[in-house]
Structure formats: structure tokens, C-alpha cells
N, C-alpha and C positions, 0 to 999 in steps of 0.2 A: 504493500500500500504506500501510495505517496503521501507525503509532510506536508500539512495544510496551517498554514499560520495564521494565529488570529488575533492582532491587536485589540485590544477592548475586550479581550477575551472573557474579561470577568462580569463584562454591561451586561442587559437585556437584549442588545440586540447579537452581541458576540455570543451567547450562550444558544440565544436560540439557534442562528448558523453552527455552530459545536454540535449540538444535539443531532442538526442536519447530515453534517458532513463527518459526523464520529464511525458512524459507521463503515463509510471505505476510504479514511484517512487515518493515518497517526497526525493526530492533533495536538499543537503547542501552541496553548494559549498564553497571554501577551498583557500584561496588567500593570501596572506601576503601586501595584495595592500587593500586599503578599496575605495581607488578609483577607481581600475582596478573592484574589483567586482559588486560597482553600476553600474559601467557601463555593466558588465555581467548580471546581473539581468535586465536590460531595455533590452538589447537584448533578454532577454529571453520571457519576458514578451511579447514583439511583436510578439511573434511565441507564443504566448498564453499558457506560460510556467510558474509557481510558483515556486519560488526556494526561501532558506532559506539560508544565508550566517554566515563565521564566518572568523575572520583574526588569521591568526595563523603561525608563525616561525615555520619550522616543526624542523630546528633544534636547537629546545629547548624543551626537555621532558616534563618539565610541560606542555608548554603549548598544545602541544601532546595529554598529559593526558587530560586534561580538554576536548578539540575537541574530542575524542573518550565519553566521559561520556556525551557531551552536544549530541553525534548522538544518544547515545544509551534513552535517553531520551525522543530524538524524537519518538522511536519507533524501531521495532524488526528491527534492519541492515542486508540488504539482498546481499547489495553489499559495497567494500569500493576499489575506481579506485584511483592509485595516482600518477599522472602526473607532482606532483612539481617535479623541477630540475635547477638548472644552467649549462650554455656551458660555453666553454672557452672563449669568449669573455664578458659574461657576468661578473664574478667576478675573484679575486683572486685562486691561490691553494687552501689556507686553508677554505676560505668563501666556496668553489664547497664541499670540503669534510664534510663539517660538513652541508652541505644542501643535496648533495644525497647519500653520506653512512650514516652520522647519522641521517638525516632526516628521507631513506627511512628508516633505522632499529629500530628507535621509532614508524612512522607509524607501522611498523607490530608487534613490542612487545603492545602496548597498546591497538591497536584495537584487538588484540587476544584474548586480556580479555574480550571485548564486544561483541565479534560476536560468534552466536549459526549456530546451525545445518540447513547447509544449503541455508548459506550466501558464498560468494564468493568476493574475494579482486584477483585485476590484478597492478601489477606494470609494470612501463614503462622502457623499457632497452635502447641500442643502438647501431648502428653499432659498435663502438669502443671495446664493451664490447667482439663481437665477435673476434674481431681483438687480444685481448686481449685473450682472453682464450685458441687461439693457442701456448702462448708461456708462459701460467704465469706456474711457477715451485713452488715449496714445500716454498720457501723465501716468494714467494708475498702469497699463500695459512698461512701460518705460521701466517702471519696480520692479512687477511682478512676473515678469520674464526673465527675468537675470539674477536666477535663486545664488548662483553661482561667485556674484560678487563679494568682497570679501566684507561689502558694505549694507549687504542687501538686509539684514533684522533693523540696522539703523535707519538704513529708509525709507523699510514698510513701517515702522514706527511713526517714522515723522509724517508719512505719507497718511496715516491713521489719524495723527491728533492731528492733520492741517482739517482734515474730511470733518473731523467730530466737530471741532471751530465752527469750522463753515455751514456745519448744518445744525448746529447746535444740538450734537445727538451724544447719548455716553459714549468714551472713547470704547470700550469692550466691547457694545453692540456692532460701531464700526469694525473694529480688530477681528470678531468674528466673522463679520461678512466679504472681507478683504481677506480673511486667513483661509475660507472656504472658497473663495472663487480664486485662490492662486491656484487650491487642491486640486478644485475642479479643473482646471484649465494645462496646468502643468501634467495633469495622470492623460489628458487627452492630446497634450502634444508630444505626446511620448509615445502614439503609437507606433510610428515607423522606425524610430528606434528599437523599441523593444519586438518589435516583427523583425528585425536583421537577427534575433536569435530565435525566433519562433515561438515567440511570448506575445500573449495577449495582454491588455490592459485597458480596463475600462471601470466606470464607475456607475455608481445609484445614486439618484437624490430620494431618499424619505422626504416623506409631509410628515403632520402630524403621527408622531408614533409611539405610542403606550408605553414606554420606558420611561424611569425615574429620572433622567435629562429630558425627555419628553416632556413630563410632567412638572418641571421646573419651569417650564419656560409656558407656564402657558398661558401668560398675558400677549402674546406674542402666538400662539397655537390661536387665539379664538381671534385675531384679524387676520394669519392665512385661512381661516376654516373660513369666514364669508366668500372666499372666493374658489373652494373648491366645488366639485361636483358629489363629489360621495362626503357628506360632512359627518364624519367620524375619525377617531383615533387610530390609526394604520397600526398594526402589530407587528411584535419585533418579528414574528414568523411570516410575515406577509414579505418585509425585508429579506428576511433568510431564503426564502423561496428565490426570488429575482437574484440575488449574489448567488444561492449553487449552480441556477441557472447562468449563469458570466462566466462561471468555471467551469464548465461542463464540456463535453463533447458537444452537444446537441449547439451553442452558442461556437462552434468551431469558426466561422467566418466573420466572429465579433470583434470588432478590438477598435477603439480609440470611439466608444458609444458612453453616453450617458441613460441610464433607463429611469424614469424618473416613478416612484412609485409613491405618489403626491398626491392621491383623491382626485387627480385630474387639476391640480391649482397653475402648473405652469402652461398647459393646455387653454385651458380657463383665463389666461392672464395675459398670453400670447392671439388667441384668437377669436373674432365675435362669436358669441356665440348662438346658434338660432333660439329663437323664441324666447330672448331675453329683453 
């Protein structure tokens, strides 16, 4: 069986993908909690599930590094799902940016080096990132392209508290939706890169979704819920479903997609819609 990695392994939405994909994977789940994963792992175990864990900041490269050499050790990686992330009530600006744009952009430079032909990685996007990519111009593009620089946390930074200024909005709500549409944007222009090894990579945007980060934020769930179609709480297994499906055989001619599994909101928000 191939080695399926799961950042966020310990969340609602990474368990419920575990539970998914436990069965014809050796699973190492991915947490920065050592208590949140034991307790993931007894979950698991009751649904008669083996999982291998490991604690890791994802934003911090080494230890990135290490996590990507310890999966590929485990054996050939078939899949790597990375659901870590902070909201805006979770942390600060600066802590959100250096957990989901350097976080997500270390996940996918070091596990690039471990994954062979045939393997498949899905990151997690979000509403906001779509919300965002209607209006982001050549300024926020100019940042957020160039993960690479040696300047780039200090200028998605400034480029955060120039946004929150000007719109007079908290800097974190900003940080989150700038730290989500780098994810999103950067896991999609990496498709043809990661196709020169025969790696797929593609992402989900959740809507509203019945996890405990879900459920924090939901001043912020009931003005996207007016503008979906199905106005309910999405489950974290509706999620899991669409990622096994990214990783799968049957998704073999996917790679550099977004599948948006949103109640129909960016749908809804992108086109008129009849009889409305």
C-alpha cells in the first residue's frame, strides 16, 4: 500500500479523509498538536484504522523537510492531502501567513522532491480565496508569485496591513484571504511542473463545513450561506469524498483543477442566476 499524508490530520476534516483513505493506505497523519493526534489515532483505531503520526510546524522548512523524508521512508507516497491552516479567529496576521502561504509553499516544494510518478497531492483552498481573485491586480500578483524571494513573508505582510488600512478591515481576516488565494493559486501553477514527474496536483474549496474551524467562524458562514444554493453546513465527509476522489485513479487526467465543494456559492456569485 502507498503512504498517504495528511496534514491537519488531527481536524475534522483530516480524520474524516483518514477514515477514507485508511483502508488502502499506510497513513501518517500530520498535526502540530501531539495531543490532538493521540486522540486522532484512538479515533481511528475504533473504526479499525492504523495510522502512523508525526508533529510538525509546517511553517518551518526544516521541519517540512524532515516530514516529507520521514513519509518517503515509509514507502513509495501515493498521495500527500494538506488540510493544515489557520482562520481568522484562530491566530494573529503574521502567525495565519506564515502557516498557510509558507506552510502551504514548503508543503509543496519538499514533498516535490519525494513524490514519483503517479502520486497525487490536493490542497485545501476557501471561499475567501474566490472572493479574492475577483479583484486581486498585478500589486497583490507582484507578492504573491514570488514565494521564492528571500523577502516574500515581509511583503505579504506589508502587503496585508497596507489592504486592512485601506479597507479598514482586521489585518487577520485580510492575512487569511491573501494567505489562501497564494495556496490556491500557487498549488495551480504548479501543474506543469509537477506533470514533468507525473504528479498530479490540485485543490478543493469547502463552503460552509461542520468542523470546529467551521464552526468558529460562523459570523462569517451565515453571509456566504445567503449566497449559496444548498444553504447548509457541508461535512467534513462530503470534503473527504471530493479529495479521495483528486487522488484516485478514476480523477487520472486531473491536475492543476480546483473542485469547489461550496453549496454552489462561487457558482452563485460568479453567474446570474435564472429565476432570481
Amino acid at each position: 500500500m502507498g503512504v498517504c499524508v495528511i496534514t491537519g490530520g488531527a481536524g475534522g476534516m483530516g480524520i474524516a479523509i483518514a477514515r477514507m483513505q485508511g483502508k488502502e493506505h499506510n497513513l501518517l497523519l500530520v498535526d502540530v498538536s501531539q495531543v490532538k493526534l493521540d486522540a486522532a489515532l484512538e479515533t481511528l483505531r475504533e473504526d479499525g484504522i492504523q495510522a502512523a503520526a508525526a508533529v510538525c510546524d509546517i511553517s518551518d522548512r526544516g521541519c517540512v523537510q524532515a516530514l516529507a523524508e520521514r513519509a518517503a521512508a515509509m514507502g513509495e507516497i501515493s498521495a500527500v492531502i494538506h488540510t493544515a491552516g489557520l482562520s481568522p479567529t484562530m491566530a494573529s496576521a503574521p502567525r495565519i501567513v506564515q502557516v498557510n502561504a509558507l506552510g502551504t509553499y514548503y508543503i509543496i516544494e519538499e514533498f516535490f522532491k519525494v513524490m514519483g510518478e503517479g502520486s497525487s497531492m490536493v490542497t485545501v483552498a476557501s471561499l475567501a480565496t474566490h472572493m479574492m481573485a475577483r479583484n486581486a491586480g498585478e500589486s497583490i500578483h507582484a507578492v504573491v508569485d514570488h514565494p521564492d524571494d528571500p523577502d516574500f513573508e515581509k511583503r505579504l505582510n506589508q502587503l496585508i496591513d497596507g489592504m486592512a488600512v485601506a479597507g479598514n478591515t482586521p489585518a487577520a481576516g485580510v492575512a487569511y484571504s491573501v494567505s489562501k488565494y497564494f495556496s490556491w493559486r500557487y498549488t495551480r501553477r504548479n501543474a506543469l511542473r509537477f506533470w514533468s514527474k507525473g504528479i498530479r496536483i490540485n485543490c478543493v474549496t469547502p463552503g460552509n463545513i461542520a468542523t470546529p474551524m467551521g464552526k468558529a467562524e460562523e459570523a462569517g458562514c451565515a453571509r456566504t450561506a445567503a449566497h449559496m444554493a444548498i444553504k447548509r453546513y457541508g461535512t467534513p465527509e462530503e470534503i473527504a469524498a471530493a479529495v479521495v476522489f483528486l487522488t484516485s485513479a478514476a480523477a487520472g487526467d486531473t491536475t492543476g483543477a480546483d473542485l469547489p465543494v461550496d453549496g454552489g456559492f462561487c457558482c452563485c456569485t460568479t453567474f446570474p442566476q435564472v429565476g432570481v
